[in-house]
N, C-alpha and C positions, 0 to 999 in steps of 0.2 A: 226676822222672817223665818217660818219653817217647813221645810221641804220634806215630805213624805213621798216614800217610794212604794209600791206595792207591783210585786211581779210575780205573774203565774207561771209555775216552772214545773211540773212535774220532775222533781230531781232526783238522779238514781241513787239510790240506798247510799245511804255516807257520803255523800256531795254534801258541801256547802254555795252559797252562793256570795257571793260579795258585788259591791258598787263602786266602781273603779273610776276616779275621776280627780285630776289633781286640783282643779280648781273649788272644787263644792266640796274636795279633803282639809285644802290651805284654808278656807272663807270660816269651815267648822273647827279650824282648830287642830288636825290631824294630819300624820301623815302623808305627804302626797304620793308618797312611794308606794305605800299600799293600801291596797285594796279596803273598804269600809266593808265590814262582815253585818249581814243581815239573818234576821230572824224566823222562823217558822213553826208552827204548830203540828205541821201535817204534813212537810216534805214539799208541799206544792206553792202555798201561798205564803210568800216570802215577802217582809218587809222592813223598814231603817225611816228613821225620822230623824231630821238634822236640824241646828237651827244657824243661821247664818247669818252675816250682816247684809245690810240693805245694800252697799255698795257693790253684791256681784249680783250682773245685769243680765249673763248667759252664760251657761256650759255645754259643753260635750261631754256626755258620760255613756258610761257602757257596764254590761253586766258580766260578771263571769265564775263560772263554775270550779268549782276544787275536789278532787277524790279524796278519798279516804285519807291519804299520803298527805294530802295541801298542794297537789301539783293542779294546774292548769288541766281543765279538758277540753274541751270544744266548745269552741267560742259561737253565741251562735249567728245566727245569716243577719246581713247588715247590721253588727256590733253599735255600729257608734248613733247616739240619738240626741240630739237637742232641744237646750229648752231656754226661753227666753223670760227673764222674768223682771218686775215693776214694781217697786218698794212700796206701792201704795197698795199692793195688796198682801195681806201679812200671812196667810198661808198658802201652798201649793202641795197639791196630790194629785201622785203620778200613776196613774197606772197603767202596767208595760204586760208585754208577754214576752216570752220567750221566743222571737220569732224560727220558725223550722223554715229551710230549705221549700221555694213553694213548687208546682214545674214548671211555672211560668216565667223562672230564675233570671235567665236570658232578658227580658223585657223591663229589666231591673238596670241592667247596664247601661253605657253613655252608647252603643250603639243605638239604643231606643230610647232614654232619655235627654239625648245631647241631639242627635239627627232626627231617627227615624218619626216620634211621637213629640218634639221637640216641641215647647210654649215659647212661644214668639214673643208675647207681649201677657209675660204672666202680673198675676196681680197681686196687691199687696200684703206682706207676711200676715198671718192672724195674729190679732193681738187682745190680750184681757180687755173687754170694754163697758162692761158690765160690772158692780160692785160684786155681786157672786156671779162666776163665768165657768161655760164647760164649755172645753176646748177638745173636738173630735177629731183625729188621726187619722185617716184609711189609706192604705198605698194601693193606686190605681194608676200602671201605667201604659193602658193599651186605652190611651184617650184621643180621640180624633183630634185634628187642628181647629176643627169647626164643632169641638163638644166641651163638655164640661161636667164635674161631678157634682151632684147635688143630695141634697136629703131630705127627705120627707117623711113624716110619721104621725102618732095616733093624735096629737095635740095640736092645739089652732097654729100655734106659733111654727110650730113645722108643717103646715099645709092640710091636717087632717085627708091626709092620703091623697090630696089630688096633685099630683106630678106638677101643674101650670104653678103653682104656689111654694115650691120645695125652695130651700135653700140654698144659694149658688156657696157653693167652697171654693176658696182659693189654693190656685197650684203655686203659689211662691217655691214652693220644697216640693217639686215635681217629683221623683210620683208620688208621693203623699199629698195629701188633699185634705184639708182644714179646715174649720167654720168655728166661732164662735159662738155660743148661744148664753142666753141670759138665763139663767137658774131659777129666777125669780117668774120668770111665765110660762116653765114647763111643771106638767103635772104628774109628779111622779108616782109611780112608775109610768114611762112612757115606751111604747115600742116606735121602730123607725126601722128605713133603708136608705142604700145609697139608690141612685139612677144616675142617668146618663141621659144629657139633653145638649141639644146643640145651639147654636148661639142666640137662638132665635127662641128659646125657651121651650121648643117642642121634643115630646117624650124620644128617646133611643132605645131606651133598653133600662128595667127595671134591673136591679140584684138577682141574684137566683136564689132560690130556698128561701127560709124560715124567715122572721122579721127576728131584727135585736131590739133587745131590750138592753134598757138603763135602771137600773133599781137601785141608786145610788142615796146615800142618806141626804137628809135636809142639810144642805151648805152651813156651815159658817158663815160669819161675817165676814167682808174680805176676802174670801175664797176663791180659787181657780181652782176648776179640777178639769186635768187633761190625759183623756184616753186615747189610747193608742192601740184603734181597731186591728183587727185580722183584715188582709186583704179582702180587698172587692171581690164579691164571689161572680164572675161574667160567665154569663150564662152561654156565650156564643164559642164556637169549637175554636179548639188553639189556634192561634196566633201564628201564619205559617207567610214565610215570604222568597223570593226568588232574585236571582240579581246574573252579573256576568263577572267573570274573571278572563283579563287579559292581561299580558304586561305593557305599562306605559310606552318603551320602545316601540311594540307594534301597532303604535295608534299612527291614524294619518289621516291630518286634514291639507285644507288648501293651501294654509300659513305655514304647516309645522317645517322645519329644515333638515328635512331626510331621517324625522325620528319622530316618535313620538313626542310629546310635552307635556308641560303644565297648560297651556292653554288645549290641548287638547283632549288632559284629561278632563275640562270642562262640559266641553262639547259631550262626552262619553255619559256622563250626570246626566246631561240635559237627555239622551238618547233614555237612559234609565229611569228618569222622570215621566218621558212622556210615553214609553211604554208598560207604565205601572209596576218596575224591578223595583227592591227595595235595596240593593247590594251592589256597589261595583267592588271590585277584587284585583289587586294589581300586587305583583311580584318584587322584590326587595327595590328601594330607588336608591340605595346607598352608594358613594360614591367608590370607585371599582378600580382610579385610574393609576395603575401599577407599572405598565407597558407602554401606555401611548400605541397598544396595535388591537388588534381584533378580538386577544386572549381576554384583555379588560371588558368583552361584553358578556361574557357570565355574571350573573348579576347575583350571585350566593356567594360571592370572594373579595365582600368589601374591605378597605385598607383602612374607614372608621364606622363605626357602627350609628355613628351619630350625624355625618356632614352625607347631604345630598350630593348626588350626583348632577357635576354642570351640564350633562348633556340633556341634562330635563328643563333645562332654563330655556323657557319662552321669549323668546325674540321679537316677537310679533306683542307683548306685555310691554315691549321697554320702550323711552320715547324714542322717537327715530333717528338714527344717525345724523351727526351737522355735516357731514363730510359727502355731500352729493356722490362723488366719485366712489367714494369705496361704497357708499350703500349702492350704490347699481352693480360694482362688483359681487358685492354680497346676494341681491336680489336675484341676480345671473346663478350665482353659484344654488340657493336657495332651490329653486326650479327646478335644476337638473337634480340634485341630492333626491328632491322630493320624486320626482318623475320614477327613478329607481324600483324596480319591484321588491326588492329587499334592501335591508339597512345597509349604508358601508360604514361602518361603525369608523374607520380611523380617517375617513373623507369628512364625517359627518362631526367626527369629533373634533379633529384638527378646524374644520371650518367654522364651529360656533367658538372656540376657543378663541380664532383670531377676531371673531364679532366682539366677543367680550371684552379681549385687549383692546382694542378701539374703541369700546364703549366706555369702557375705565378710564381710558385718556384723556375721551373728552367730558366725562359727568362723576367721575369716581370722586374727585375733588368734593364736591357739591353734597355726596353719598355718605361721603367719610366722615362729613361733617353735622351731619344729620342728627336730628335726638334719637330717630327711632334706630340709625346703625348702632350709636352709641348704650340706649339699651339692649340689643341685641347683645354685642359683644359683654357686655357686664353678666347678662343674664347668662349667658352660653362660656363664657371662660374657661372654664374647668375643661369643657374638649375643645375647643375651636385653638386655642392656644396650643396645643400640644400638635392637632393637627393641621395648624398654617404652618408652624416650624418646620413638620414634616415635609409637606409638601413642598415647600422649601428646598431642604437638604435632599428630599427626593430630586428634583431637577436641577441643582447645584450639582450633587454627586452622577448624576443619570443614570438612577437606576435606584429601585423601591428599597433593597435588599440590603437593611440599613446596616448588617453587620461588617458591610464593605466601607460604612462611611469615615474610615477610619476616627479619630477624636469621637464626632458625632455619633457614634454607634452607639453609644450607651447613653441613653435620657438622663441630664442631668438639666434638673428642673430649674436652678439659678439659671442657666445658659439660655435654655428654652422662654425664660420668664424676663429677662433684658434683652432679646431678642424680639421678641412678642411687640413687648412696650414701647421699643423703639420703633416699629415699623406698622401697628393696627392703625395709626391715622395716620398714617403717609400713603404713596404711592408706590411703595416698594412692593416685593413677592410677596412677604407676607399679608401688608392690607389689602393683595390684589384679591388671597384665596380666601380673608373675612369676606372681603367684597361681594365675591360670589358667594359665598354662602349666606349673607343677609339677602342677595336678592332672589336667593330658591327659598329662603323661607319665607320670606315676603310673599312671592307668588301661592307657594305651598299652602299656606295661612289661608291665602284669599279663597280657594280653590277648597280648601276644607268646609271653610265657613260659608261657601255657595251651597257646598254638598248637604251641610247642616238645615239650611233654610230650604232648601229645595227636597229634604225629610230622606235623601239618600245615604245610606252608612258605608262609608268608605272603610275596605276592609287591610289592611295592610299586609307586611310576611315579617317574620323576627327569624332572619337566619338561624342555624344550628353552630354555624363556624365562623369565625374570620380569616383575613387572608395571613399567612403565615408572616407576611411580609406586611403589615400592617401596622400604623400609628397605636394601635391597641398593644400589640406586641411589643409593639417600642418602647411604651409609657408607662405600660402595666404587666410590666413584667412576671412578676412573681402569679400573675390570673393563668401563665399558661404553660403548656409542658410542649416544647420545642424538640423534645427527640421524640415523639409519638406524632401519628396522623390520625386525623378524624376520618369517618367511611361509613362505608356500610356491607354488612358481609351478603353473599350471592342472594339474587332473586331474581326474577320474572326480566327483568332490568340488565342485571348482568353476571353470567355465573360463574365470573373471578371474583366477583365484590365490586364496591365502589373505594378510591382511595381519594379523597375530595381535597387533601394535600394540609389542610387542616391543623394548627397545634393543638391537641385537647388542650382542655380546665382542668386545671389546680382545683378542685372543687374545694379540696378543704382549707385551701386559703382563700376562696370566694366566702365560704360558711361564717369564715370568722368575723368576719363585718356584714357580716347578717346579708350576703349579696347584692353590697351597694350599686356592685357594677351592671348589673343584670335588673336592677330596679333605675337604676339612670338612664339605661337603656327604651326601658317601656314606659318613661315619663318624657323622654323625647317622642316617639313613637306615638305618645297619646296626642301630643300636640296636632296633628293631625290627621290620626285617626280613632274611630271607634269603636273598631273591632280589629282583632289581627291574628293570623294562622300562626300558630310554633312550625318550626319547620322541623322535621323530623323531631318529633315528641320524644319520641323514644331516647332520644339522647340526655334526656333528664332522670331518665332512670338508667340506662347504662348504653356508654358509646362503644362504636365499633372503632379499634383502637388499634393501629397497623404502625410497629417499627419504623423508623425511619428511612433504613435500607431499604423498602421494597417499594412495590411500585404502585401493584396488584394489590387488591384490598382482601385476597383468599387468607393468608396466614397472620390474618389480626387476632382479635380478641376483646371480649367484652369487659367492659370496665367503669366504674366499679363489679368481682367479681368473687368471686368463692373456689381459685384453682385447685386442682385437685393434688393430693400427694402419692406417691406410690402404693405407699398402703392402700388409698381407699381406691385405688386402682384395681388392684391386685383384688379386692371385695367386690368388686363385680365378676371376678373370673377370670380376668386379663392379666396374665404373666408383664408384669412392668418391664421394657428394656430401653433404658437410656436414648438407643438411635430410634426410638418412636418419632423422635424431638428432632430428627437430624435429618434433613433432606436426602434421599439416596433413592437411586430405584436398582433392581436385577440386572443382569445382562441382557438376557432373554428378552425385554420389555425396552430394550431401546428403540427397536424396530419400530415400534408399535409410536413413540415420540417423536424422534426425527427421523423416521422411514429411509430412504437410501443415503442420507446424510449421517447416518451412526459410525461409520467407520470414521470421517472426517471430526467429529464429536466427539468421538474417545480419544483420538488422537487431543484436540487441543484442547477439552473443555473438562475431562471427565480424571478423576483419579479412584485407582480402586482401594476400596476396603478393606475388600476380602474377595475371595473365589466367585461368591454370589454378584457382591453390590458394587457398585460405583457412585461416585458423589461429584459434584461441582468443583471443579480445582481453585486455589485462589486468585484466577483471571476472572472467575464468572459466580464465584460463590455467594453475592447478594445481589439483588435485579437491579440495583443503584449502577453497579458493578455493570450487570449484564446492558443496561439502556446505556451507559457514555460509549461501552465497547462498541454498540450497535448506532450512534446517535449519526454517524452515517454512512452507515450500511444502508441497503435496501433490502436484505434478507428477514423480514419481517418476520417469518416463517420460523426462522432460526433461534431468531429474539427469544417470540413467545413459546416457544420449544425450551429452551434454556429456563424460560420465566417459572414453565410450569415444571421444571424438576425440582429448585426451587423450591416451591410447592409439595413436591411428594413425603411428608410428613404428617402422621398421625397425632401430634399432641406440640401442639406451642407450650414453650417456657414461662411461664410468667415473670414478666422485666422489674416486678417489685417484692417478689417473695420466689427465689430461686432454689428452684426442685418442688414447685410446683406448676401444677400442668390444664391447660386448657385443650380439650377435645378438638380437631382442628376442625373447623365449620365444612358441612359437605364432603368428610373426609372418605364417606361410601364412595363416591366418586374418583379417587384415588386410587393409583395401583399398589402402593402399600396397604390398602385393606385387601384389595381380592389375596396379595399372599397369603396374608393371615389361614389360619386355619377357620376349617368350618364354627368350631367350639371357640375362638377366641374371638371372631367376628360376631356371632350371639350376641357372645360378653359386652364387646365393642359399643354394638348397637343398641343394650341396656344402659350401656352406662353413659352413652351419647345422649339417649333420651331425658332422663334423669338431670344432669348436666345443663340442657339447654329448657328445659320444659316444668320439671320441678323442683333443682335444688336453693335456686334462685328467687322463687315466685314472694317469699316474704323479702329479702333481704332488696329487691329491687322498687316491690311497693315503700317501703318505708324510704329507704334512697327516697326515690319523687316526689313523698309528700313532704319530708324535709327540703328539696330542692322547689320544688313547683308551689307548696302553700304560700309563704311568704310572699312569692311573685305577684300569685293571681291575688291575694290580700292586699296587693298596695296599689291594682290599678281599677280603674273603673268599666274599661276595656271590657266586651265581651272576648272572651278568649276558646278560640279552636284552635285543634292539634291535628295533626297531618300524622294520623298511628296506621300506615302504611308497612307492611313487610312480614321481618317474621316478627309476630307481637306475643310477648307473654300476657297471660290470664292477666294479670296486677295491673299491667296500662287499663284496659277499660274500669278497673277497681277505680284506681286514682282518679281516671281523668270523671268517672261517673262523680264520686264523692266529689270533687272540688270543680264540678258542675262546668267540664270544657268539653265543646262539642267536638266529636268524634268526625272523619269522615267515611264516608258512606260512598262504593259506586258498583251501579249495577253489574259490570262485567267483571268484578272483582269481590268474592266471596271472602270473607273473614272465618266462615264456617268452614274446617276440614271436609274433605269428599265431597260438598256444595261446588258447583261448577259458578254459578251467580248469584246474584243477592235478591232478595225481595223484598225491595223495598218498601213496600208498606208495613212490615215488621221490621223499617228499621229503626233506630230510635229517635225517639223528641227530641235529643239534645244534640242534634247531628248536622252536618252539613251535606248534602246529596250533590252528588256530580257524575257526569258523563266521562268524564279526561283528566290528566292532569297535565300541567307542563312538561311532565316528563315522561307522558305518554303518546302514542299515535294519537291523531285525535280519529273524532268517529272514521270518517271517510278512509281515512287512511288507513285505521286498523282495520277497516271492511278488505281491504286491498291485501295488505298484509295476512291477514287471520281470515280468509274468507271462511273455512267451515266454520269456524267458533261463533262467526257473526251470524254466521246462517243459525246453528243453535243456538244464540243468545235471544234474535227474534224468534223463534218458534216459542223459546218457550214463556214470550209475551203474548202467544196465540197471534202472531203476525205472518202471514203467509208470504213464505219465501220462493224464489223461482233459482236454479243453479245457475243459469245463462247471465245473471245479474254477475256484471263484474266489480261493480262499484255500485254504496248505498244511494239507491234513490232519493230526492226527497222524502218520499210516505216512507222511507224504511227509516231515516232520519227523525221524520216527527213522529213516530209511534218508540222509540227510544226517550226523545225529547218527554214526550208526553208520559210516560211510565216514571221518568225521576221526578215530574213537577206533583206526580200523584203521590209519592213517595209520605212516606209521615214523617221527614226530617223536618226541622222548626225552618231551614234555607235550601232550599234548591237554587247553587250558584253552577252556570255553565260557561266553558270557553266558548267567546266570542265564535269560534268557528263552529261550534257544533249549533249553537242559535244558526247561523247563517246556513247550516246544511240541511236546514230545514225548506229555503229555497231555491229554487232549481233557477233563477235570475240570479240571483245575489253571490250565490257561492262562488270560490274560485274552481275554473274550469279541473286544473291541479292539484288533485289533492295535496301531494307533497311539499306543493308550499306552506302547507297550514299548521307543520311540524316545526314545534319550540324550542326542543332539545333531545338528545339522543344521550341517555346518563352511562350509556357505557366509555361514551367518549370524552376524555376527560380534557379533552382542545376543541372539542364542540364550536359553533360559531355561531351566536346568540344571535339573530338576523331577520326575525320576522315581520313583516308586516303586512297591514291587512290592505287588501288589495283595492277597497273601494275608501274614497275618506267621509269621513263623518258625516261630512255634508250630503253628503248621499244619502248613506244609513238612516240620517233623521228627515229626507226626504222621501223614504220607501216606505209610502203612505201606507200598503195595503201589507208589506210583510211587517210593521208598526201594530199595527191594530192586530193580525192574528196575532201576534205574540200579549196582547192583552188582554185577546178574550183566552188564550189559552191559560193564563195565569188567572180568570177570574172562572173558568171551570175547574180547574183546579184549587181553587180557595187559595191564592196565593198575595190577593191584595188585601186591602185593609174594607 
């Protein structure tokens, strides 16, 4: 059998191209290591003919490019292609293109091919059926439920152009779309298109532009020749869709037990179905439980990155208790939890937990023994075994903070792996915490695959961090760095920083296994979802990176970084001196920090320098230091007075290359800049610029594409990133090239000296929002920012009045309606800002509708919404406006 390859590659000077495929290398006799090198006349049209035995029946192959050097270049968009082949026919010619990035990229993923455009009941693969066969390719995947792709062209056998007669292709290899045709009753040359008809055989929409042509030579005998078109050219404007983000906590129906669930993220689908959203959006579900108190409902400080949280297990899913008496207890407790305006997260969670123990005692038996637990645990091993043990030794020792667990502190995998064994089919600790986590996958599963069939894309969150105290940490030691915090330095948010408590990544021992851990991550992750937000993007290219000592996230530092040495200090004009680096302020300027408290302050807290300065003594010299000294006091005042001298330093040290120097973020803000001299603050503030804005800008794009290509290469996931803050030029670089939507909100400009965004100049590849969870939402930044909001409408041409205390509804849906107008490819909004659009539905308060407060790092995760579901999907008429509002906006299909 002989396989001929032909690819059109326009390839740049001294590129070669090769065919890369271990199976059709092993079948011909060749290396499968490498690459088969192919041939050209002309740089462009590239081809290799092989010849093979009859015994191989399919491959996956792919093509790739070589510089000048022999190194790999860029690979290009959807790499991998197959082909299936039939011993009875003795030769095959393929011909490929090079496919380029299209902008329709997005509609390529399992957000749209797994959910959104999903083939229910696809039909069967193409296959050669014909002695000479031409087998046509085209990826088409913005195909209705109720359409299909067909073809028709200038020959009887393709319908001589009448639509009713075209040829139905099949979506077996959704979005590509196939047909067979016989060789032998086209007349070549023939021209042809694709269309679009719905199930009933009636026309949708022709191709756009020019017809193709086939100019192919007279077949052989035997022959299959399979082309492998340019996408469908659709004629109808992008592809744009709209959905809601809430977290599952603050969902509430009539069943759920004082939290949101899995059964109620159901309900929320259906709410999203039947008012024509394409997206629900829900906040990290991973399991959080470290305390057993309040602190565990942050839901960015999971303890695995892979085990759901129990308090998402539906109750109302399981069969019902045998035990009459406790289920009426439970149903009692159920009621009042629910009745609650906000969540009690440790009422709520201690009382499904003890649901659960009673459900395990009387059906866990039955569970354990099950095939489908029993796959489960085979399939999932690798973490569910490290963290049942945990969990384990968590409540055996009481208390997360494994390095207390004496013996048990350090993961040792024998112990953990005859522990495991002994207890995953019993009823001990361990098979209790399999137990729950096969029945949140369970639910999860089902609750996916509703979302799938009912064509809604479930969008996920992939934290930035885990909990310091974490089964990850335990297990995988060597992923993380234990004396450093993760963070984020001062913004709009908070302007000490954020200190998120965090161990960074080892990156360079993530890299060396090609970041198995970070790809096992988003292969859980995909299991139930088809799209998912990175959480702070930015930290793939370089994290905010804060000492252990401190508390405050002001005197961090970026990292990966480029610090600076005294020389090239001293090259912008700035005399280097050692105590840059050293916390100290004047005398003069004590006043001005702890005001009539200074004399008391020097006295205990303060040692001098010199004549000038004074510094922190060894009672209060690191803010670890300064919070036990204060942990109870009440002089708060005091604290964060001490916190921020601290703070009074021009240049952090770098903790991996000593006597070099990082600029300290926001250090204009400082009273060690105002001493500076006029001529050294200049200096200062050039080489602050410099520092954060250009010296970086290659070394950090390169960083993310080594971090983040691989990632987005191994899932199918469409992938958004949350590049919120300060952003270097290189994130939109990256995130553009490796085609991750960006987000987008109107009261939040990316543009320097821009006060808002315009969103219809914002990008296609974007995600459009009102809020985020970590902002006010509408109502309440109306309240909070009343002139900004006042300028934000006007300058939507929205006539404002000052007497307004709070957004009206009309001032709401003229906000609403300006992001759904937006040109991002999703306009996703918090559930509360959809609702502030009416004046029934909303909560009377705005301040309940507030998710988190990021400068608070004890925050109390507690929201929920105030009407439940059942309502929501009976508010007939605010239902319908929000449909026709997304179909004048071009937001449905």
């Amino acid at each position: 059998m002989t396989l001929t390859f032909h690819l059109f590659y326009p390839a740049p000077t001294g590129h070669t191209v090769q065919l890369v495929c271990r199976d059709i290398a092993t079948a011909a006799g060749a290396d499968p290591a490498v690459g088969l090198p192919m041939t050209s006349t002309d740089g462009a049209h590239w081809s290799l003919s092989l010849d093979v035995p009859t015994s191989l029946l399919e491959a996956d192959y792919a093509y790739q490019s070589l510089d000048a050097d022999g190194q790999p270049s860029d690979e290009p968009w959807r790499p991998m292609r197959h082909v299936s082949l039939d011993p009875t026919h003795a030769v095959y010619t393929l011909h490929d293109r090079w496919q380029t990035i299209p902008g329709d990229s997005p509609l390529y993923t399992a957000a749209f091919t797994h959910a959104h455009f999903i083939r229910h009941e696809p039909q069967s693969p193409t296959k050669a059926t014909h002695p000479r066969s031409l087998i046509l390719r085209v990826p088409a995947p913005r195909v209705g439920k109720d359409e299909h792709v067909a073809i028709v062209g200038s020959c009887d056998s393709l319908g001589n152009w009448d639509p009713t007669r075209a040829v139905r292709m099949s979506d077996a290899h959704f979005p590509d779309w196939e047909v067979c045709l016989d060789l032998d009753t086209l007349t070549l040359p023939f021209e042809y298109k694709f269309i679009l008809r719905n199930t009933d055989g009636q026309l949708h929409q022709w191709e756009a532009d020019f017809n193709r042509t086939w100019t192919g030579s007279t077949p052989r005998a035997s022959e299959v020749v399979i082309v492998s078109e340019t996408p469908f050219r659709d004629a109808r404007p992008q592809w744009k869709g709209a959905g809601t983000v809430v977290p599952v906590f603050s969902l509430r129906s009539e069943t759920s037990f004082g939290v949101g669930d899995l059964h109620d993220l159901r309900l929320l689908i259906d709410w999203a179905a039947e008012t024509g959203q394409s997206v629900v959006q829900v906040l990290p579900m991973n399991d959080t439980t470290a305390t057993y108190t309040y602190r565990d409902s942050y839901p960015y400080s999971a303890i695995s990155v892979y085990a759901l949280h129990p308090i998402y297990l539906s109750l109302t899913d399981l069969e019902p208790l045998k035990d009459a008496h406790q289920s009426a207890v439970f149903q009692r407790m159920q009621r009042q939890l629910n009745a609650l305006p906000e969540m009690d997260y440790e009422a709520v969670l201690k009382g499904k937990l003890d649901y659960c123990r009673t459900y395990f005692s009387e059906s866990g038996a039955k569970v354990l023994q099950s095939d489908g637990y029993r796959r489960f645990v085979r399939k999932n091993r690798a973490w569910l075994m490290p963290y049942a043990v945990f969990c384990y030794y968590r409540d055996l020792h009481g208390t997360v903070d494994f390095i207390r667990w004496g013996d048990d502190a350090t993961y040792d995998t024998d112990r953990v792996r005859a522990l495991f064994d002994a207890q995953w089919k019993t009823s001990g600790e361990v098979g209790y915490h399999c137990f729950l986590q096969y029945i949140l996958h369970t639910q999860f599963s089902d609750v996916a695959d509703y979302a799938r069939r009912r064509g809604v894309i479930l969008k996920g969150d992939l934290p930035i961090g885990v909990n310091r105290a974490s089964v990850d940490a335990w297990a995988d030691t060597p992923y993380f760095n234990p004396q450093q915090q993760a963070g984020a330095p001062p913004d709009d948010f908070s302007t000490v920083g954020q200190n998120w408590g965090f161990p960074t990544y080892n990156w360079e021992v993530m890299e060396r296994d090609d970041f198995a851990w970070w790809k096992a991550r988003l292969g859980k992750l995909s299991e139930y979802f088809d799209c998912f937000r990175i959480d702070h993007i930015l930290g793939f290219f370089r994290i905010w990176e804060v000492p252990i000592d401190y508390v405050r996230g002001l005197c961090g530092h970026f990292r990966p970084a480029l610090p600076l040495t005294p020389d090239e200090i001293e090259a912008f004009g700035l005399s280097f001196d050692v105590r840059y680096a050293r916390p100290m302020i004047r005398r003069e300027c004590l006043a001005e920090v702890f005001g009539d408290k200074s004399d008391e302050v020097l006295a205990r807290f303060l040692t001098s320098i010199d004549d000038a300065y004074v510094a922190p003594n060894a009672l209060c010299d690191t803010q670890q230091k300064i919070a036990t000294l204060f942990q109870k006091a009440n002089d708060i005042g005091l604290r964060d007075a001490l916190y921020r001298l601290t703070e009074e330093v021009l240049f952090v040290e770098d903790p991996y290359t000593p006597g070099h120097y990082h600029p300290r973020i926001s250090a204009d803000r400082s009273l060690r800049y105002h001493t500076l001299t006029e001529a050294h603050r200049i200096a200062f503030d050039r080489l602050y610029a410099d520092f954060f804005f250009v010296r970086h800008h290659d070394f950090w794009r390169d960083t993310a594409l080594r971090r983040l290509h691989p990632l987005t290469a191994s899932t199918d996931m469409l992938v958004c990133g949350e590049d919120l803050g300060m952003i270097p030029d290189s994130v939109h670089e990256v995130m553009d090239r490796l085609r991750i939507l960006s987000l987008e909100l109107g009261r939040i400009s990316k543009i320097y000296g821009v006060e808002f965004t315009d969103l219809r100049r914002a990008p296609y590849l974007s995600v459009c929002t009102t809020s985020t969870h970590d902002m006010a939402p509408l109502r309440l930044w109306w309240q909070e920012d009343a002139e900004r909001t006042r300028r934000y409408l006007q300058a939507l041409s929205y006539p404002t009045h000052n007497e307004n205390e709070e957004a009206t509804p009309e001032a709401a849906e003229c906000i609403v309606r300006d992001h759904l107008q937006a040109a991002s490819i999703l306009t996703v909004l918090p559930l509360q800002d959809w609702l502030a659009i009416d004046g029934s539905l909303r909560v009377p308060d705005p301040t309940r509708e507030r998710i988190n407060i990021p400068a608070d790092p004890d925050h109390y995760w507690r929201y929920r919404m105030h009407l439940t579901l059942e309502e929501l999907l009976g508010a007939e008429a605010f239902n319908k406006k929000i449909g026709a509002m997304l179909r004048e906006s071009n937001r449905t299909d």
